[in-house]
N, C-alpha and C positions, 0 to 999 in steps of 0.2 A: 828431123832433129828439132825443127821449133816446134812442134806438136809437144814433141816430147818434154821441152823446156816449159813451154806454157803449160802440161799437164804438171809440173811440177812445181812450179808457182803455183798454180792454181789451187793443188792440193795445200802445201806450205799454209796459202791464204785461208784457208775453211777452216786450219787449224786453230790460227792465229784467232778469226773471230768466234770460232765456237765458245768465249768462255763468255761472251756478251749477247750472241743471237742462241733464243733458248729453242733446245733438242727435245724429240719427242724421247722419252723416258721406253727404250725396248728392251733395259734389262734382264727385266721376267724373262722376257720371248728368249732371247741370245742365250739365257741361263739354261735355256732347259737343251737337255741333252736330244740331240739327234742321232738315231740309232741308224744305221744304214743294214737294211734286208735282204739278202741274199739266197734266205734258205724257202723255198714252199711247201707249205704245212695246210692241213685237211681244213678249207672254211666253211664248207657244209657237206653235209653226206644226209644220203636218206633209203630206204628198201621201198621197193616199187615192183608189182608184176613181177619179184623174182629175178630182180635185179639189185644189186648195191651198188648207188651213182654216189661216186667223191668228186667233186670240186677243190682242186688248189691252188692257194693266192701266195702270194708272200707273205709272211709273217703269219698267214690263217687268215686274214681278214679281206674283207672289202672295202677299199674305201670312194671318196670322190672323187675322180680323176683317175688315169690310167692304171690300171690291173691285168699284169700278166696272168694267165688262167692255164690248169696244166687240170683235165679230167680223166677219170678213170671208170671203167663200167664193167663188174664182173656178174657173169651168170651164177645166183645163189644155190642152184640147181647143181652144180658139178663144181664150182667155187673157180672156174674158167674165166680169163679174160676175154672180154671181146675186142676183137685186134680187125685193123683197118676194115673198119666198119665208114659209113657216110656218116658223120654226127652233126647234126645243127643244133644251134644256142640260140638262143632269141631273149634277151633282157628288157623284160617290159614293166612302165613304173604306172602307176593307180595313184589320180591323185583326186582331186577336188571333182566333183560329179562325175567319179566312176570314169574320168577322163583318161584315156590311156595312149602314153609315149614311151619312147625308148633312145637309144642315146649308140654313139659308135660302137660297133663290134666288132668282131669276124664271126661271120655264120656259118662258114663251112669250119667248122674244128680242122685242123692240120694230125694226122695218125706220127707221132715217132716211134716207128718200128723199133727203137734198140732199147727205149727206157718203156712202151708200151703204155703211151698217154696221148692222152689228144690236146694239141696247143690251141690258144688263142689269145683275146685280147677281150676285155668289155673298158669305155672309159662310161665310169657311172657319173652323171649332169650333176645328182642332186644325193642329198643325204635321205637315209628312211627316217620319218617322224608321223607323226600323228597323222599329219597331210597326206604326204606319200609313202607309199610302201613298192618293193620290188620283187617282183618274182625270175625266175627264168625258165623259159620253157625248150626244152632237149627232147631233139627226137634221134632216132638210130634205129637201126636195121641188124638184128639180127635173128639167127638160123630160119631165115625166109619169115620172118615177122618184123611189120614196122609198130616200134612202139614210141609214144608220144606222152612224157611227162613234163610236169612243172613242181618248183621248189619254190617259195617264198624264200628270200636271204635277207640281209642286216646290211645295211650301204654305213658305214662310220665317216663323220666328220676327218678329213686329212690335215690334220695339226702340223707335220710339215709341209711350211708354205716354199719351200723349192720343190714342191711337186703341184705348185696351181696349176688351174685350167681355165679358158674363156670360151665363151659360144657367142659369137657374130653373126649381123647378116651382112654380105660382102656390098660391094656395088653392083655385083651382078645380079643380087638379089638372092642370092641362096645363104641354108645356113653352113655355117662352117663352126671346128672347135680345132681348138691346139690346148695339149694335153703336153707338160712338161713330166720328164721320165725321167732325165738326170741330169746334173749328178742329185742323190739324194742328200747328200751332207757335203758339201762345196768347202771348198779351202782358199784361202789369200795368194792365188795363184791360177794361170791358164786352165779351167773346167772343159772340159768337154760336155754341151751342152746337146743332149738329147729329146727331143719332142715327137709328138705323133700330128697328123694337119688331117682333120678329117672332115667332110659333106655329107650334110642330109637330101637326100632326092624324095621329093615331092612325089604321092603315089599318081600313076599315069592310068590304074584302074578303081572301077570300085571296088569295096574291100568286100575277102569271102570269110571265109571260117575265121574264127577268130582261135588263136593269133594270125593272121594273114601276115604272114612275113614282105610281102608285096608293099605293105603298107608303113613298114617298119625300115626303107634300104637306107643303111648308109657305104659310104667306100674312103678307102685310103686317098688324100689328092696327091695325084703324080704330077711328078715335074715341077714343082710349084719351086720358089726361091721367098726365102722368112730371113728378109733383113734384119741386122739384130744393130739397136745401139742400147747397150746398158747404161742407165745412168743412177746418182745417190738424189734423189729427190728431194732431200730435208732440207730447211732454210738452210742449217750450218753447215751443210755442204757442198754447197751453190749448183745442183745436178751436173756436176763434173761426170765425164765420163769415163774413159779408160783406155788404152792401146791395146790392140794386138787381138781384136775381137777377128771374128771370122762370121760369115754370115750363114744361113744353114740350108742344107740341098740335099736334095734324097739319096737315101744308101739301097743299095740293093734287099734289106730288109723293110722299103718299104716308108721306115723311120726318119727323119730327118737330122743331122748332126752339122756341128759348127762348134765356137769356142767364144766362149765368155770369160773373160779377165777380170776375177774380181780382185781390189788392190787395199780391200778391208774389211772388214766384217758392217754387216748394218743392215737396214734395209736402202735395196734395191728395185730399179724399176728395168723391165726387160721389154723397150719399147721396140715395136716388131713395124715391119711395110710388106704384106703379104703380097708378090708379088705371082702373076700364074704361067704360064710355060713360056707365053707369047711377050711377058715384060711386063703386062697391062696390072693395075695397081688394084684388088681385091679392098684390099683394107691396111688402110696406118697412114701417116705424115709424120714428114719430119720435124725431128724435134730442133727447136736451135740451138746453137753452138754458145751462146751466151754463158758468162759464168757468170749464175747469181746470187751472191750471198746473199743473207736475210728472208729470202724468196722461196715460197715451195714453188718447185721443178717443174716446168711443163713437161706435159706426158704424149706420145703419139695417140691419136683413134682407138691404133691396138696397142695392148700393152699386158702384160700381165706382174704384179709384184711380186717379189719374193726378199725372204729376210733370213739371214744367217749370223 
């Protein structure tokens, strides 16, 4: 109950001074509509060896940060699906001297027998531009033939910022990323906050053919706990925080989920303490409890923004 009084003073307070401590101007941003995507539609398709390979994203596109991916691959020969076949993905970016990385996936494709597509995920780091460009290279197996292609695709800038992402190196010395997934267009109310936490492993051989998927691993982190404290960061809203958050722990898809209370529209900071199975602190600090008008917000280590 005094949390909850002092959240309410405190808010009252930020109201009271915001006509004197001056606000960064997010109209623009607030103004523009966010469309939330549900449906997935063709973002690249190409004919290969007598094959027609579709890739689909939401909305068709690619963008920065987490991308559910749904593929398709039919033989042009009999115009026949190829159904639970082994499929790998491998998303590899080209940047500056021929330099080549790659970013979280799933390599083995998932077969859904009933809709007749292969699932995954790619979270793309960086956008395509003049620097970098991204291909993805798919292999599969079928009628006793393994074939082995690559597509060049389009990575698009992600203009909604409640789907950012960060890439750290932990204390343990590895790298890690957290990819926010939802909600896509958040409301003045209890969200269910959905993120993906995922590791780069370091190759443990030298590399062969290229693409050497060897040299490419990443994986989902299990068991890990991503303490969350939302706060408003701007002078005129003294980084007040919010009740009723929940902190986020893995669900059996893998994903991690929890709850963020947002109690206004604005920009937001989603300061995180990645914590790993055993307790031990990966990455973040806490932020303090201070209400500061006038003052921009202290932020944790980790942190990722977002604005609605």
């Amino acid at each position: 109950m005094k949390f909850l009084n002092f959240f309410a003073i405190a808010t009252l307070f930020a109201f009271t001074i915001s006509c004197t401590v001056d606000k960064t101007d997010f109209e623009a941003e607030l103004n523009q509509d966010v469309t939330e995507y549900f449906e997935f539609e063709e973002a690249v398709s190409f004919n290969t060896n007598g094959y027609r390979i579709s890739v689909e994203a939401l909305n068709g596109t690619f963008f920065k940060g987490y991308n559910e991916i749904r593929l398709k691959i039919v033989n042009t020969q009999n115009n026949q699906l190829v159904s639970n076949s082994e499929i790998t993905f491998l998303p590899i970016m080209t940047g500056l001297q021929d330099q080549t990385t790659s970013c979280p996936h799933r390599y083995n494709l998932i077969y859904n027998a009933e809709e007749n597509y292969y699932s995954g995920y790619v979270v793309f780091t960086d956008e395509s531009s003049s620097v970098n460009s991204w291909d993805v290279y798919i292999g599969f197996m079928s009628e006793g033939e393994q074939i082995f292609i690559n597509q060049s695709v389009t990575v698009e800038t992600q203009t909604n910022k409640n789907l950012n992402m960060t890439a750290f190196t932990g204390n343990d010395g590895e790298t890690y990323f957290i990819a926010l997934i939802a909600p896509q267009k958040p409301s003045v109310a209890e969200n269910e906050l959905v993120a993906g936490i995922y590791k780069y492993h370091q190759p443990t051989t030298p590399s062969g053919t290229f693409p050497d998927p060897s040299q490419f691993l990443y994986s989902e982190v299990n068991n890990y706990t991503l303490l969350l404290d939302p706060r408003m960061p701007e002078p005129s809203m003294g980084n007040h925080s919010s009740p009723n958050n929940v902190d986020l722990t893995q669900q059996l898809d893998g994903l991690y989920y929890g709850v963020v209370n947002y109690t206004m529209t604005g920009k937001w900071t989603l300061n995180f303490i990645l914590l790993d199975k055993n307790g031990q602190i990966i990455k973040g600090t806490e932020v303090p409890t201070d209400f500061t008008p006038g003052l921009e917000g202290a932020k944790s280590e980790l942190y990722i923004d977002i604005l609605f």
